[in-house]
C-alpha positions in Angstrom: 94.3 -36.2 128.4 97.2 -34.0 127.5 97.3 -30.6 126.2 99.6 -28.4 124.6 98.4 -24.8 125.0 95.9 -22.7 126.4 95.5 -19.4 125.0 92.8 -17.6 127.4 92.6 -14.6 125.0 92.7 -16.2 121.4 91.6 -14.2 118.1 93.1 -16.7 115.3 91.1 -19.6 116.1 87.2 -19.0 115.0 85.1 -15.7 115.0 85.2 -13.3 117.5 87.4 -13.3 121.0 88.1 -17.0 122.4 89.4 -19.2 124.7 91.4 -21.5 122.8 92.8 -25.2 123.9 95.3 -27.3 122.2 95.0 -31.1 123.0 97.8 -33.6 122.3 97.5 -36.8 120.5 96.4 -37.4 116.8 96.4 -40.3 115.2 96.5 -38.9 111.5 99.7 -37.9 111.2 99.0 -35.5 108.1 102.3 -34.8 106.0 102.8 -31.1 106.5 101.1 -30.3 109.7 101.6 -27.1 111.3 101.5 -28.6 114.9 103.0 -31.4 114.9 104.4 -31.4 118.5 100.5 -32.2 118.9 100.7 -35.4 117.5 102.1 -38.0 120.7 99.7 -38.3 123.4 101.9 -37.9 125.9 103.3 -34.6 125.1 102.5 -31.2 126.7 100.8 -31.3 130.2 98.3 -33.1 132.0 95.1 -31.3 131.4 93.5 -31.1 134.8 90.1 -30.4 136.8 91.8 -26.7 137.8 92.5 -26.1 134.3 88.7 -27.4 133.3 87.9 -24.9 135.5 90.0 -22.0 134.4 88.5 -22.3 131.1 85.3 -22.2 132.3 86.4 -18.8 134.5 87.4 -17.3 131.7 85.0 -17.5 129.2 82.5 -16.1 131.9 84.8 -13.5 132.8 82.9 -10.5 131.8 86.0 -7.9 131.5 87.0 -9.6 128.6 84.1 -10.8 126.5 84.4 -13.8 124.9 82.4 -15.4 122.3 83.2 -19.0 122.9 85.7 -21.9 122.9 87.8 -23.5 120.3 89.0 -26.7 120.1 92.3 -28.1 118.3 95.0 -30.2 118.6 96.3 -32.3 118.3 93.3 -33.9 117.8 90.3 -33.4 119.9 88.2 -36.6 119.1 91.5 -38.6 119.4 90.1 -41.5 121.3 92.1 -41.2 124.5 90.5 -37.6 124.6 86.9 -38.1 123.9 86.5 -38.6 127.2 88.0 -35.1 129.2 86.5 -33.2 125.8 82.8 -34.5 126.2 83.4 -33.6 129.8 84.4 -29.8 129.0 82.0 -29.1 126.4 79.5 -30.5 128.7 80.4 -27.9 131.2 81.1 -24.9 128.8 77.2 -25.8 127.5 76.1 -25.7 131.6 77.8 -23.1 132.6 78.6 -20.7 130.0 75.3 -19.9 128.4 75.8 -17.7 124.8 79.2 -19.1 124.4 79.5 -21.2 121.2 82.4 -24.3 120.8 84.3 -24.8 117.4 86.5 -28.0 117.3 88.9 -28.9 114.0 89.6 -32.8 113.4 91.1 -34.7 111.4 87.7 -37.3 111.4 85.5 -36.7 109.0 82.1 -36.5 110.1 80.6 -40.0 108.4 83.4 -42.0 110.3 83.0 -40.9 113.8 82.2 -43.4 116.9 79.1 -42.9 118.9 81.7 -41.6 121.7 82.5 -38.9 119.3 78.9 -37.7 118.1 78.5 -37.4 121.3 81.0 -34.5 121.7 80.0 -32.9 118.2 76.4 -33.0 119.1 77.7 -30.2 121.7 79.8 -28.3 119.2 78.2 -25.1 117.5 80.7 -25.4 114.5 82.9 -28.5 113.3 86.3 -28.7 110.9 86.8 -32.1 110.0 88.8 -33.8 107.5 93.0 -34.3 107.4 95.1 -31.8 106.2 96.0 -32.3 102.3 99.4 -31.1 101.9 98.5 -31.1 97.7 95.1 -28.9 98.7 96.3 -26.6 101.0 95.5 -23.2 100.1 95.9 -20.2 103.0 93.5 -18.4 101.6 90.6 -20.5 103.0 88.8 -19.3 106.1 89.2 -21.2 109.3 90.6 -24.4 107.5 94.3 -25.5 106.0 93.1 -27.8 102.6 90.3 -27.1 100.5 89.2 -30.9 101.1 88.2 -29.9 105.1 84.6 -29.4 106.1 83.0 -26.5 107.8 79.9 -28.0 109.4 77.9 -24.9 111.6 75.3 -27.0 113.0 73.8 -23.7 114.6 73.1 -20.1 114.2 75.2 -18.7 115.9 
């Protein structure tokens, strides 16, 4: 998997104070996408095991609190990522207990692959939906087009 950035300290990007990591590669290609040098796979940087656990450091790093990790892209549950994401929310769920996960895709939640539950049964709170350039509307929390989907498949 490839990624485009990492912000470490992130307040844009969910509730709260969070780690926040771009992934590269979406296969939806959404007319009017704000990050569209996400789209290609093979753009950005190789997302490694030290940066895996870099994340993790951080988000236990009590000097700055953090409340969790986001997830974007890019596309997250593009299938070439499924695999390295599962992996890292896997780990932030270990290893980082209190910390909740958002993730934004362009999936909606009916049409996922078993591969992909299997990430979003991890995730606290999940965007999904494309980007509608004809619904977009800035005024709506945490999502671009009034068609997305806030799912908060916990309390916290």
């Amino acid at each position: 998997m490839n990624y485009h950035q990492y912000h470490p300290i992130d307040v844009v990007n969910g509730p709260g104070t969070r780690c926040t990591l771009f992934v590269s590669g979406c296969v939806h290609q959404c007319r009017g996408c704000y990050n569209q040098s996400t789209q290609r796979l093979d753009s950005g940087h190789l997302f490694t095991k030290d940066l895996q656990d870099h994340i993790i450091a951080d988000l236990n790093d009590s000097r700055i609190k953090r409340r969790g990790l986001s997830l974007s892209g890019g596309d997250p549950l593009h299938p070439a990522n499924v695999g390295d994401v599962l992996e890292l929310v896997q780990r932030v769920r270990d290893e980082c207990p209190g910390k909740d996960i958002w993730m934004w895709t362009g999936y909606e939640l009916d049409e996922l692959s078993q591969e992909q539950r299997e990430v979003v049964n991890l995730v606290d709170t999940l965007i999904d939906g494309k980007f509608v350039q004809e619904q977009a509307d800035p005024s709506l929390e945490w999502r671009g087009s009034a068609n997305q989907i806030i799912h908060r498949f916990s309390d916290f």
